[in-house]
C-alpha positions in Angstrom: 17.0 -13.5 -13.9 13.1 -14.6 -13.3 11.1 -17.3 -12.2 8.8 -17.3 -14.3 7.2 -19.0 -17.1 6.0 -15.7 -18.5 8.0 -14.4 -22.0 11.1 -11.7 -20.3 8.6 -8.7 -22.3 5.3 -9.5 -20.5 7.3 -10.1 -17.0 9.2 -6.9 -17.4 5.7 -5.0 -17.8 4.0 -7.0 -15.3 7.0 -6.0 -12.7 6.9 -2.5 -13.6 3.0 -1.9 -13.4 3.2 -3.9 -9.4 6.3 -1.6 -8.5 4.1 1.5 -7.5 1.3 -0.3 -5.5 5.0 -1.7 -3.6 5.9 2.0 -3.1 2.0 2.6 -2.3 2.0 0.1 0.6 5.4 1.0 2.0 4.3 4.6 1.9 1.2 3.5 4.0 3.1 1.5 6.2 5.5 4.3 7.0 2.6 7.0 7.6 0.7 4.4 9.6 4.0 4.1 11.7 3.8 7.6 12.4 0.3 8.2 13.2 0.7 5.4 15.3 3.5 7.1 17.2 1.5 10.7 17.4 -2.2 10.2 18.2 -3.4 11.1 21.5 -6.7 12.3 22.9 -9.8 10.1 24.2 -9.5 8.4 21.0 -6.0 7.1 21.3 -5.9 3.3 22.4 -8.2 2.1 19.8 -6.7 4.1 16.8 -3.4 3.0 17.8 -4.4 -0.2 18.5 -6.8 -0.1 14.9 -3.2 1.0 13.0 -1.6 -2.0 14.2 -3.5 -4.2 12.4 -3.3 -1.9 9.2 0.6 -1.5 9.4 0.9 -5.4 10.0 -1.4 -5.7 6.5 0.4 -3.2 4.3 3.6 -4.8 5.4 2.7 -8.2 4.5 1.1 -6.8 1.1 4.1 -4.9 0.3 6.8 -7.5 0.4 3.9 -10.4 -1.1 4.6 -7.4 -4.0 7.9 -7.4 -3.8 8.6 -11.2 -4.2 6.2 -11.2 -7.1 8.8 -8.5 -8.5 11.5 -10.8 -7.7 9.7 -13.8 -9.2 9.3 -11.8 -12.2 12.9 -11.3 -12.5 13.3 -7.5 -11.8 14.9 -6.2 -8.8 11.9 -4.0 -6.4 12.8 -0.8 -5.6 11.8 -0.2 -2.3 14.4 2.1 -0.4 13.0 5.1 1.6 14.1 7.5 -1.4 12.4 5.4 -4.0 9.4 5.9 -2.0 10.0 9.7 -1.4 10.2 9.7 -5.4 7.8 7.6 -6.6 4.8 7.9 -4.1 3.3 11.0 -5.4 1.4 11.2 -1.9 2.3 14.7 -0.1 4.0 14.8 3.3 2.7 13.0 6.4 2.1 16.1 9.2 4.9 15.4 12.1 2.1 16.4 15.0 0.2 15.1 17.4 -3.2 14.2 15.9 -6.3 13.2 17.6 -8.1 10.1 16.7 -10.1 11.7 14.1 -7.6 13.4 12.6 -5.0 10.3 12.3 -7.7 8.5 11.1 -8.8 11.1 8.2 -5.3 11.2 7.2 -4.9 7.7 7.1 -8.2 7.0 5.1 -6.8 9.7 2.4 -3.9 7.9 2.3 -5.6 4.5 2.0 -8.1 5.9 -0.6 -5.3 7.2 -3.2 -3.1 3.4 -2.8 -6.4 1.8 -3.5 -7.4 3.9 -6.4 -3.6 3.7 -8.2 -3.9 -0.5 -7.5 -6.9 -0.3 -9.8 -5.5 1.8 -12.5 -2.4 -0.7 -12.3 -4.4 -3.8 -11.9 -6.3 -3.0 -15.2 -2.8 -2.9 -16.7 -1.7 -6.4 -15.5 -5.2 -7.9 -15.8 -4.4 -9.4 -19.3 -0.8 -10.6 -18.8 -0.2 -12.5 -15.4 -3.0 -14.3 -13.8 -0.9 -14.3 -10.3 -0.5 -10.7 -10.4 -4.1 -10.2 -10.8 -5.4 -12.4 -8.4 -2.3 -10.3 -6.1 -3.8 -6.8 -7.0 -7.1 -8.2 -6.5 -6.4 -9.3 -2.9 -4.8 -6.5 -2.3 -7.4 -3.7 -3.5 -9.8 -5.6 -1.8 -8.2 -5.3 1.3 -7.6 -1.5 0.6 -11.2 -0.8 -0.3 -12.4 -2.8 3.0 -10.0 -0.8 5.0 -11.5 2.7 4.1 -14.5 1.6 4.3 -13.7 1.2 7.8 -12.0 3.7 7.9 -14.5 6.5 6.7 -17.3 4.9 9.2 -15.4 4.8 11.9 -15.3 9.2 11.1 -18.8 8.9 10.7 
């Protein structure tokens, strides 16, 4: 069942290229959470104040992402294990983390959902105007976060 004026073929490939920049931003949203929770040193109220603002972003993105999904007529799979299974990122460290640290693993992490957006973008980029212009928003954002990101380890 979809919303959509697209043909059920182009929505069902448009769907399944925006379901792993879903999983990407839940991911970051989850690590985010947990930096968050474990940074400490001199550092620690503006990066946990500075993740805040991330986390509230790659929330939002994530279920825009999701309702497109929807809208498209598949069903988003965005459960903790299809985010263990799909993410392809390795495991957040459980430690405390100075502010550079956090940060650094937080920018990685921001670097590889930008990077796989593009590659899924460029699939999409001919089939669904919305979805574009979604990606697009969304790598943007990504791209202006680790930028940043990175200078604020600089």
């Amino acid at each position: 069942m979809g919303w959509t004026v697209l043909p059920e073929e182009t929505a069902n490939k448009v769907a399944d290229a925006l379901q792993p920049t879903m999983i990407d931003l839940i991911d970051l949203h989850l690590v985010g959470k947990q930096a968050h929770w474990t940074v400490v040193g001199e550092s620690f109220q503006p990066v946990h104040e500075r993740l805040d603002l991330l986390i509230d972003q790659w929330r939002l993105w994530s279920d825009s992402v999701a309702e497109r999904v929807v809208i498209l007529g598949a069903l988003p799979r965005g459960r903790a294990h299809d985010v263990v299974n799909e993410s392809g990122n390795s495991e957040f460290p459980v430690a405390w983390l100075d502010g550079t640290d956090a940060m650094t693993h937080v920018a990685n992490r921001v670097e590889s959902a930008a990077r796989r957006a593009r590659q899924h973008q460029e699939a999409i980029a001919d089939l669904d105007v919305i979805s574009d212009g979604l990606m697009q928003t969304i790598i943007e954002g990504l791209e202006e976060q680790l930028w940043m990101l990175r200078a604020h380890l600089r």
